[in-house]
N, C-alpha and C positions, 0 to 999 in steps of 0.2 A: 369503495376506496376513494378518497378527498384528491384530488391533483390541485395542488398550488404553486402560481410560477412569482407570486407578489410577496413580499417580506410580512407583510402587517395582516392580511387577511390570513397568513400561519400561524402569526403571532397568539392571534385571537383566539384561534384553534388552541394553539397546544396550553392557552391560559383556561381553559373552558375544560381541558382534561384533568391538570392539573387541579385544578379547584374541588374537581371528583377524585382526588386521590389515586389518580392512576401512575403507573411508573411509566416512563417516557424512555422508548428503546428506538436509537439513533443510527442509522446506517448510512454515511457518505459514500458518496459513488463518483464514480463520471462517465456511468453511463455504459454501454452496451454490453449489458449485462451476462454473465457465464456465470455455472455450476460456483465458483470461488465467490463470487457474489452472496449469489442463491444462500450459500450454506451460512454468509454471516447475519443474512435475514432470519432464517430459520433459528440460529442461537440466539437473535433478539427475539424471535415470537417466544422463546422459551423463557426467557427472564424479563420479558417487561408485557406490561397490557396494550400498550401502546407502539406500535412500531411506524416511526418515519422516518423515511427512503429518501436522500435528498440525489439531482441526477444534474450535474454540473460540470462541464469541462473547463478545467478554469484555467484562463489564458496567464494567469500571472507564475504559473509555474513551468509554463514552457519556453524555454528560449527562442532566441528569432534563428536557429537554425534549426526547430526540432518540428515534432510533425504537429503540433494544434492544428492546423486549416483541414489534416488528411485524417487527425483520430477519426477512429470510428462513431457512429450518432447513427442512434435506428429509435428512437423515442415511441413510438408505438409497438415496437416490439419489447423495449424495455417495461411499458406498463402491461403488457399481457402477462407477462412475467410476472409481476409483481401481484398484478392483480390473482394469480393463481395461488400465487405462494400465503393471500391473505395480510398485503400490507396495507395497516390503517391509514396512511398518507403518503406521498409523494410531492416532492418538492422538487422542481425543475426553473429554476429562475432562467434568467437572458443575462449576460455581462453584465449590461447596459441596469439592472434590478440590484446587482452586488455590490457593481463600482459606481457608483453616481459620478457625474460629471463633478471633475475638482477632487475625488479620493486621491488621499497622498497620503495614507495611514500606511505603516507596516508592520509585524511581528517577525520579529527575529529571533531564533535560537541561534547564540553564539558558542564557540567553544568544537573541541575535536569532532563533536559529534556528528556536527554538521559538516564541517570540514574534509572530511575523507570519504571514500566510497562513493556516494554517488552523490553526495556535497562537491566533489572534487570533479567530478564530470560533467553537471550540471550545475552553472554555478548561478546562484539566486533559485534555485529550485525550491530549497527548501525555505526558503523567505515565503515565497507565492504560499506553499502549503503552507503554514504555519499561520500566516497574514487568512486564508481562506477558513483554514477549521479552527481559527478562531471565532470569525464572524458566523460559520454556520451552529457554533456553541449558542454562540449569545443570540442567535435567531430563533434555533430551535430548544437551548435550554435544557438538552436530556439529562436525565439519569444515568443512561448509561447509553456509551456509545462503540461501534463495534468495528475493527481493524484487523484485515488480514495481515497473518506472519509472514507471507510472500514478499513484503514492503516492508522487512522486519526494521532500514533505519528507520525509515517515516514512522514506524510505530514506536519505538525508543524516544525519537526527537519528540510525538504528540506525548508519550508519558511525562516525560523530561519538559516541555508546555505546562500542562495540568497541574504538576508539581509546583514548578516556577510559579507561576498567577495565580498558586488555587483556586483553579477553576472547581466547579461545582461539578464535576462531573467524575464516573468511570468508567477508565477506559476497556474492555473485555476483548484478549485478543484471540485470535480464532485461528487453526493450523492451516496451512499452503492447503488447498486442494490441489491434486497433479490427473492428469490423462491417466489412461492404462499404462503407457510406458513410460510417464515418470515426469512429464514435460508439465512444469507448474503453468496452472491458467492464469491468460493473462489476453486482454483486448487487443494485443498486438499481435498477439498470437495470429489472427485471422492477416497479418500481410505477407505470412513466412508462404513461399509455393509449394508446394510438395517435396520437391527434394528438401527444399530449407529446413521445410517440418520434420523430416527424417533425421536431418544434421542437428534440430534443437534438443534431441535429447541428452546431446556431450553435456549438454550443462546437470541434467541431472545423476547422469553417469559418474561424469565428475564427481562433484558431490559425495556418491555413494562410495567412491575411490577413498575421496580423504577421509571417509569416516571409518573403513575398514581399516585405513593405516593406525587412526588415532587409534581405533578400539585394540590395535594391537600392538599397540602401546608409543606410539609416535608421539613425542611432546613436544619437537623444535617446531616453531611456524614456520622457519622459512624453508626448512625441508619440505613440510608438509604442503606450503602454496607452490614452489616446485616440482612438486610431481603432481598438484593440478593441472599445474600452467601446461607441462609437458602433454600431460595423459589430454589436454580440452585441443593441443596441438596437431592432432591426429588425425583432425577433421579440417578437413580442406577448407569449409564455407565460414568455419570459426574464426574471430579477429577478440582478442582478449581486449578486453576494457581493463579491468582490474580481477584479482582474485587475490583475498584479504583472509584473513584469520584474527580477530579481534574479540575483546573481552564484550561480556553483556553484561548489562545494559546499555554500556557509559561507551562502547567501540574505543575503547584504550589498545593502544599499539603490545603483545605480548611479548615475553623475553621466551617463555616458558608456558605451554600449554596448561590450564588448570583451571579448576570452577566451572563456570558456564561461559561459555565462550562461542561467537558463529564463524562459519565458514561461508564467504557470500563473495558471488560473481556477477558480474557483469560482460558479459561476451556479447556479439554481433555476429551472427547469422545472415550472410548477406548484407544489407542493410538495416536488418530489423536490429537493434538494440531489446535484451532480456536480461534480465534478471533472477537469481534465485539466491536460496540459499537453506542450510541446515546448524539449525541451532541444538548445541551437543553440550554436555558436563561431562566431565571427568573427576578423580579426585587428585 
């Protein structure tokens, strides 16, 4: 396995696969790698000849109140990992590699999409992303690049990118992996305590709640986020962020449940901030 933390000496690499005709399969990360991870490697080793792993926590998407200094970073543990799983490259840059002294560049998706959900709770988040995986495109240049549904805006906002600039690339998204009892993975996951970990599964509970209402035939939204909000109420440790009901792709505001549409949350557990969601069609 190749470990590169410098722009140009990957560059060369992925020019030198290329040239042999190989497909180039792209997995951004940030790093402290879980099972949700794991399995969007594994659907790259399955559709490209070439899999690299980039491992970056990149400060432009977190705000000046949120946790960048405390994310989690075990870098040796992330490349055991990788290195099992059989990834042909890793890519672990510094800041200081991405932003050069004097970067003032930025990409922006504008428009609802970014605006609600967790555009609305973080706000310039989705700048930071957007401004990052585009330069990790143009760095590493894949074919095809791989996005968990658990991050189901961030994956709409990169489709909804790609399209915009036709970038060269596509994007393949990959289902939420969850624990046994339902609690989607996620690197925050490790700051919840025990009790907290017990309380984090209201969110998938949840979840399972408003999809039994819709499959039994619930189509108002605001009914249906309603007896979310109520049912995620239940749980002492829970503090609601948002709980949204919105169209897919585009997160358009519904009159009327129909098509493909998600149900996605944001609650606090304690302090910990999570996220989830389930994306559902009806007719």
């Amino acid at each position: 396995m190749r470990f590169f933390t410098e722009i140009k000496p990957l560059k060369t690499y992925v020019a030198e696969q290329k040239r042999e005709g190989k497909i180039i399969g792209f997995v951004p990360t940030m790093g402290y790698l879980h099972e949700g991870h794991l399995s969007l490697v594994r659907k790259a080793k399955l559709q490209a000849d070439v899999v690299i792993v980039s491992i970056f926590v990149n400060p432009l998407q977190f705000g000046p109140n949120e946790d960048f200094a405390k994310y989690p970073r075990d870098i040796e543990r992330d490349l055991a990992l990788l290195q099992e799983e059989g990834v042909d490259s890793v890519f672990a840059p510094s800041a200081e590699e991405m932003y050069k002294e004097g970067f003032s560049t930025f990409v922006e998706v504008s428009g609802e999409i970014t605006e609600v959900m967790c555009g609305k709770s973080r706000p310039g988040h989705f700048k930071g992303v957007a401004t990052v995986v585009t330069k990790l495109f143009n760095i590493v240049t894949p074919d095809l690049a791989f996005f968990g549904q658990k991050d189901a805006q961030q994956l709409f906002i990169i489709e909804k990118l790609v399209r915009d600039l036709n970038l060269n690339v596509e994007i393949v998204s990959v289902p939420t992996c969850r624990e046994e009892d339902g609690l989607a993975m996620s690197s925050r996951n490790t700051y919840l305590n025990p009790e907290e970990r017990k309380a984090a599964t209201i969110l998938y509970r949840a979840l399972k709640r408003g999809e039994e209402l819709v499959l039994a035939g619930e189509r108002n939204p605001e009914r249906l986020k309603k007896v979310i909000e109520e049912f995620i109420k239940t749980e002492p440790l829970a503090r609601i962020d948002y709980v949204e009901v919105r169209s897919v792709p585009d997160l358009k505001a519904l009159d009327v449940i129909k098509g493909k549409f998600i149900i996605a949350l944001a609650v606090y557990i304690g302090s910990t901030r999570l996220i989830d969601n389930f994306i559902l069609e009806v007719d």
